[in-house]
N, C-alpha and C positions, 0 to 999 in steps of 0.2 A: 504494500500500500504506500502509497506517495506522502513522504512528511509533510507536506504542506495541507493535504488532507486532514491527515491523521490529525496535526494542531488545529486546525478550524474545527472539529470533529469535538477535540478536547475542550476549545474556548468553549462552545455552546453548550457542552454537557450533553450532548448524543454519542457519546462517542460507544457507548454499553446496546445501544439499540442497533445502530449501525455495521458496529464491524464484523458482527456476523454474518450480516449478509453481505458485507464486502469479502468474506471469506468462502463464502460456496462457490463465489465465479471472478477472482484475480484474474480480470481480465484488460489488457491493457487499456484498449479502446475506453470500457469504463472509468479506469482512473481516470483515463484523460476528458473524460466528457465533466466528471465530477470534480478536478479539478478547476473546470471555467466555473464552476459555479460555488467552490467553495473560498469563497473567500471572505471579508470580513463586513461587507457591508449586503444585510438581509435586503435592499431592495433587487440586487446584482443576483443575489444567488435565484430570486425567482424570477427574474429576468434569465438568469441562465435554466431552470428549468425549461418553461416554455422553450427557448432554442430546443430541447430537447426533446422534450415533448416534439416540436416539429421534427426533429433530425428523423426520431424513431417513426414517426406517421409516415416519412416516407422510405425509409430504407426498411420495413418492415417486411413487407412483400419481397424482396430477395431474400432477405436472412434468413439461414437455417430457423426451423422455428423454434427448439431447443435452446441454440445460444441465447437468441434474441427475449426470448425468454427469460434467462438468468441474468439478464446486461438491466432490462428492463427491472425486473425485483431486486435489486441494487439499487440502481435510482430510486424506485419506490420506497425502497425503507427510508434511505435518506430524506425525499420528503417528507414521509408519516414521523419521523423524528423531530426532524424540523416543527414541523405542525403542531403535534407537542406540546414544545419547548416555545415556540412563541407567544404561545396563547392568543390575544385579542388585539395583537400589535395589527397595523395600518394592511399590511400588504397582505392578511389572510386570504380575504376573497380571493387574491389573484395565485395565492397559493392553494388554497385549496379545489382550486379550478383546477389548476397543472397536475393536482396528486389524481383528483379523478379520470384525467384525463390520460396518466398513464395506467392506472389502474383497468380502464378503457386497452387501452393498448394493449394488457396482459390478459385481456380475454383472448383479444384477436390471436396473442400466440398461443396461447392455452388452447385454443382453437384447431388453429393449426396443427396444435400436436396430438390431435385427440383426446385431450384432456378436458370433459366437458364439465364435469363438476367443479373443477379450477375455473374453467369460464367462465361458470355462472355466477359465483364469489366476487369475482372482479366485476361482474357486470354489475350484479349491488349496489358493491361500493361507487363504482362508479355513479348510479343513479344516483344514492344517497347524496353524494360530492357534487353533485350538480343539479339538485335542489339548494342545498345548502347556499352553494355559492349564486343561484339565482339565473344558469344557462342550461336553460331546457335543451338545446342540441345535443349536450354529451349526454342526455340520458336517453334521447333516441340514437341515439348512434350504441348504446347498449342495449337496445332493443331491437337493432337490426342485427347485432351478433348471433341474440339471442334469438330470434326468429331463422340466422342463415342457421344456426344449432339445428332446429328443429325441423327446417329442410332438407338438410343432411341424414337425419338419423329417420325420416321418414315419417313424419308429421305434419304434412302440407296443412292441415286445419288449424294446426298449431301455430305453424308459420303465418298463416296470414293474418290471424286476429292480432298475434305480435304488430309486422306489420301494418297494420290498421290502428292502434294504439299508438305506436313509436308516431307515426304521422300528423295524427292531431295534436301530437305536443310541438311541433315548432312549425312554421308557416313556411307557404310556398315561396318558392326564389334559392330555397338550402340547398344545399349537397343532398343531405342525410333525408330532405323530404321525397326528394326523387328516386330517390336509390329503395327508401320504405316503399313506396306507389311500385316501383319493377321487381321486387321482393316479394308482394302482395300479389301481384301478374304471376309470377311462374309459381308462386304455394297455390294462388287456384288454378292453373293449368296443372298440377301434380295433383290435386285433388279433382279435376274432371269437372271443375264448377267454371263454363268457359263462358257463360255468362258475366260473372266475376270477374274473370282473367280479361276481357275486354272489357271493361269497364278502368280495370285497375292499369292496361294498359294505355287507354287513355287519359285517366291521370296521369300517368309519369309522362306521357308525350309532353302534357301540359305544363307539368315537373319543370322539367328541359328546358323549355323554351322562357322560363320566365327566371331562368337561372342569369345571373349577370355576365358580362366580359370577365374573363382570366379565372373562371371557373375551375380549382386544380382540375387536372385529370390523371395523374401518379400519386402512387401513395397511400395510405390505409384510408384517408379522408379525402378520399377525390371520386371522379365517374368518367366510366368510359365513353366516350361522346361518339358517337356513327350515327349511320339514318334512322336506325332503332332506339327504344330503350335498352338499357341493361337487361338479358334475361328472356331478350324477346326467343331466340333461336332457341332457347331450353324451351320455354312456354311453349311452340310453337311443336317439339319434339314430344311434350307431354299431351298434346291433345289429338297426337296422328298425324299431323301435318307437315310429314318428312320433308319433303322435295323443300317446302319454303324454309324447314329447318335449316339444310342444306346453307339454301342460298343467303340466307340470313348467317349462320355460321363464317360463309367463306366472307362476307362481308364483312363481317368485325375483326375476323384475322387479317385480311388485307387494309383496312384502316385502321385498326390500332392496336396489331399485334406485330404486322409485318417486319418492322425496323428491327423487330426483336425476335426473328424468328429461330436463334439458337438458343432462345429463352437465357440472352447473357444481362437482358433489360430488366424493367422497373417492375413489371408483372407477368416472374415467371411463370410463375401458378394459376394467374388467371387465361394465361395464354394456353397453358397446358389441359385445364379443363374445357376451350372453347374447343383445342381437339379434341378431347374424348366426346363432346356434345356431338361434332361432327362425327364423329366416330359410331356412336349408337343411330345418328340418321342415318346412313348408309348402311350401316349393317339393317337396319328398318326395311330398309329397298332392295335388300338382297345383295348389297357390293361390296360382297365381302373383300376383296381384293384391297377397296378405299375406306375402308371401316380399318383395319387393322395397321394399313398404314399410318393413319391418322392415330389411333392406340399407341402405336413403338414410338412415335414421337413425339408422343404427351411423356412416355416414359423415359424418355432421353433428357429431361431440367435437370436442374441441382438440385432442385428445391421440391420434392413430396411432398405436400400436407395430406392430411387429412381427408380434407374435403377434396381433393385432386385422386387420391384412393378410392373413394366411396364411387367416384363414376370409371376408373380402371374398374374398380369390381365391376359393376353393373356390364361392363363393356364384357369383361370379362366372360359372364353369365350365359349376359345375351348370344355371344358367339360359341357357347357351350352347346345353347340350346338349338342355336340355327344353323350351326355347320361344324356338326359335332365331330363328322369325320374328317374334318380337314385341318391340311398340315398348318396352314397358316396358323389356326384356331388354337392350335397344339405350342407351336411359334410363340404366340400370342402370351397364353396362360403360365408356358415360360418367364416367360422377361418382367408379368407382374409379377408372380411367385420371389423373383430375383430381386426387383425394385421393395418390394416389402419385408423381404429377408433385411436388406442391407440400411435402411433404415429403423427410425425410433417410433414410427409412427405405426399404433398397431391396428392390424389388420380390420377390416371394414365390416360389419355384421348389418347386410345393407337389406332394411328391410324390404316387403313383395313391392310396397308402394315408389319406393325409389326405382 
């Protein structure tokens, strides 16, 4: 640990809460992130959180979601010590916006790593942290966690009341309200409620469009902007509607997946799921040949989560079931077997509805 730390650590009297979790993950990058901010005047060090807080929003989506994880619970104790120890000084609000908002953060890796009951802890606190401090957005942004959760593990009715909830708390123009409206489209397109799912896709259309200039679009806090919503090409896979799935599919990989198409970019993983998406339409259509290409090279990232397994499985299944004698299929069921061996992220128990 960096002396410089460790005395800032000592001046304020954290240093008992603290250096333990500076101890589970002596990792360089975090000294050095927590050294910008530990220094001796408290308005600098929550100034330095928030950098952080952004740092982590956007290099989130590449990191392993293990390390990123333990980098992230570091900084957090650090805050919750902080927090503490200041009690009702000037700058709370703004710090305890930053602590919820990583605590936010440590869903999304808890997430990623299949760890869902740590996701939902952090999503809590998160809410709680942004009631307290008075910004409704971070606590819909934990309820779109918590809604992708329930997506994943096969709860689309679950998913969309989330959804639909996380929405009415912050007004249109947001990030987080557009992404709840495309969230709410594909849980009722997984639930067959296509009623729903059209409706819900035109709210997000609406989302969109009333969102400002320089709208992020990398990051855990951003959206993927194409002709579509977010979600449309799954929705549109969920309700039968292969061919447009397709074409909607290849359209979001070539506008904003393309640049990044060795998955060495911003969003490996979402790049990597929009093939396996492609990959279940095609196999839907019987091509086999482009269904499993699209599979190997969702499986070729760095970066596995979670929720990137749960549709290899499915991909998986489905080519079990539809071209049970072929080699490719054989090919196929290899290389995830091997991709989930070799990572920490454990195998997918995807339910009939996913």
């Amino acid at each position: 640990m960096s002396e410089v730390l460790r005395r800032t650590f000592l001046q304020r009297g954290i240093a008992a809460a603290v250096v333990p979790a500076m101890r589970l993950h002596d990792d360089r990058r975090v000294i050095q992130a927590l050294n910008v901010v530990g220094n001796d005047h408290l308005g600098g060090i929550v100034d330095g959180l928030g950098e952080l807080v952004d740092h982590y929003a956007q290099t989130i989506c590449a990191l392993p979601p293990a390390d990123v994880y333990d980098e992230l619970l570091t900084v957090r104790s650090y805050a919750s010590a902080l927090l503490d120890h200041i009690g009702h000084a000037p700058p709370r609000k703004d710090l305890v916006l930053a602590t919820g908002s990583l605590s936010h953060l440590l869903a999304v890796a808890a997430c990623d790593m299949g760890e869902h009951a740590a996701a939902r802890v952090w999503c809590s606190d998160a809410e709680r942290r942004s009631r307290e401090a008075g910004h409704p957005e971070l606590e819909a942004w934990a309820a779109l966690t918590k809604a992708m959760i329930a997506w994943y593990q096969g709860q689309p009715r679950q998913s969309a009341t989330l959804s639909a909830r996380g929405r009415e708390m912050v007004r249109e123009g947001t990030v987080v309200h557009a992404k709840l409206a495309a969230q709410e489209m594909r849980a009722a397109a997984m639930a067959g409620d296509v009623d729903r799912m059209t409706r819900a896709r035109r709210q997000a259309g609406k989302a969109i469009a009333a969102l400002p200039p320089g709208t992020p679009t990398t990051g855990v806090l951003s959206i993927s902007l194409s002709e579509d919503p977010p979600y449309t090409a799954t929705s549109l896979l969920f309700v039968g509607r292969y061919r447009e799935a397709v074409t909607a599919t290849n359209r979001v990989i070539q506008i904003v997946y393309q640049p990044e198409a060795r998955q060495r970019g911003e969003h490996p993983s979402g790049y990597a799921r929009s093939l396996l998406i492609l990959g279940l339409a095609q196999a839907a259509l019987g091509r086999l040949d482009e269904s499993v290409a699209a599979g190997h090279a969702a499986l070729s990232g760095s970066r596995p989560a979670w929720p990137t397994m749960v549709l290899a499985d499915k991909l998986d299944k489905v080519l079990a079931q539809q071209f049970a004698n072929a080699d490719q299929t054989t090919e196929y069921h290899a290389r995830y077997l091997e991709t989930i061996n070799a990572t920490a992220v454990p195998p997918p128990a995807t339910p009939a509805s996913c």
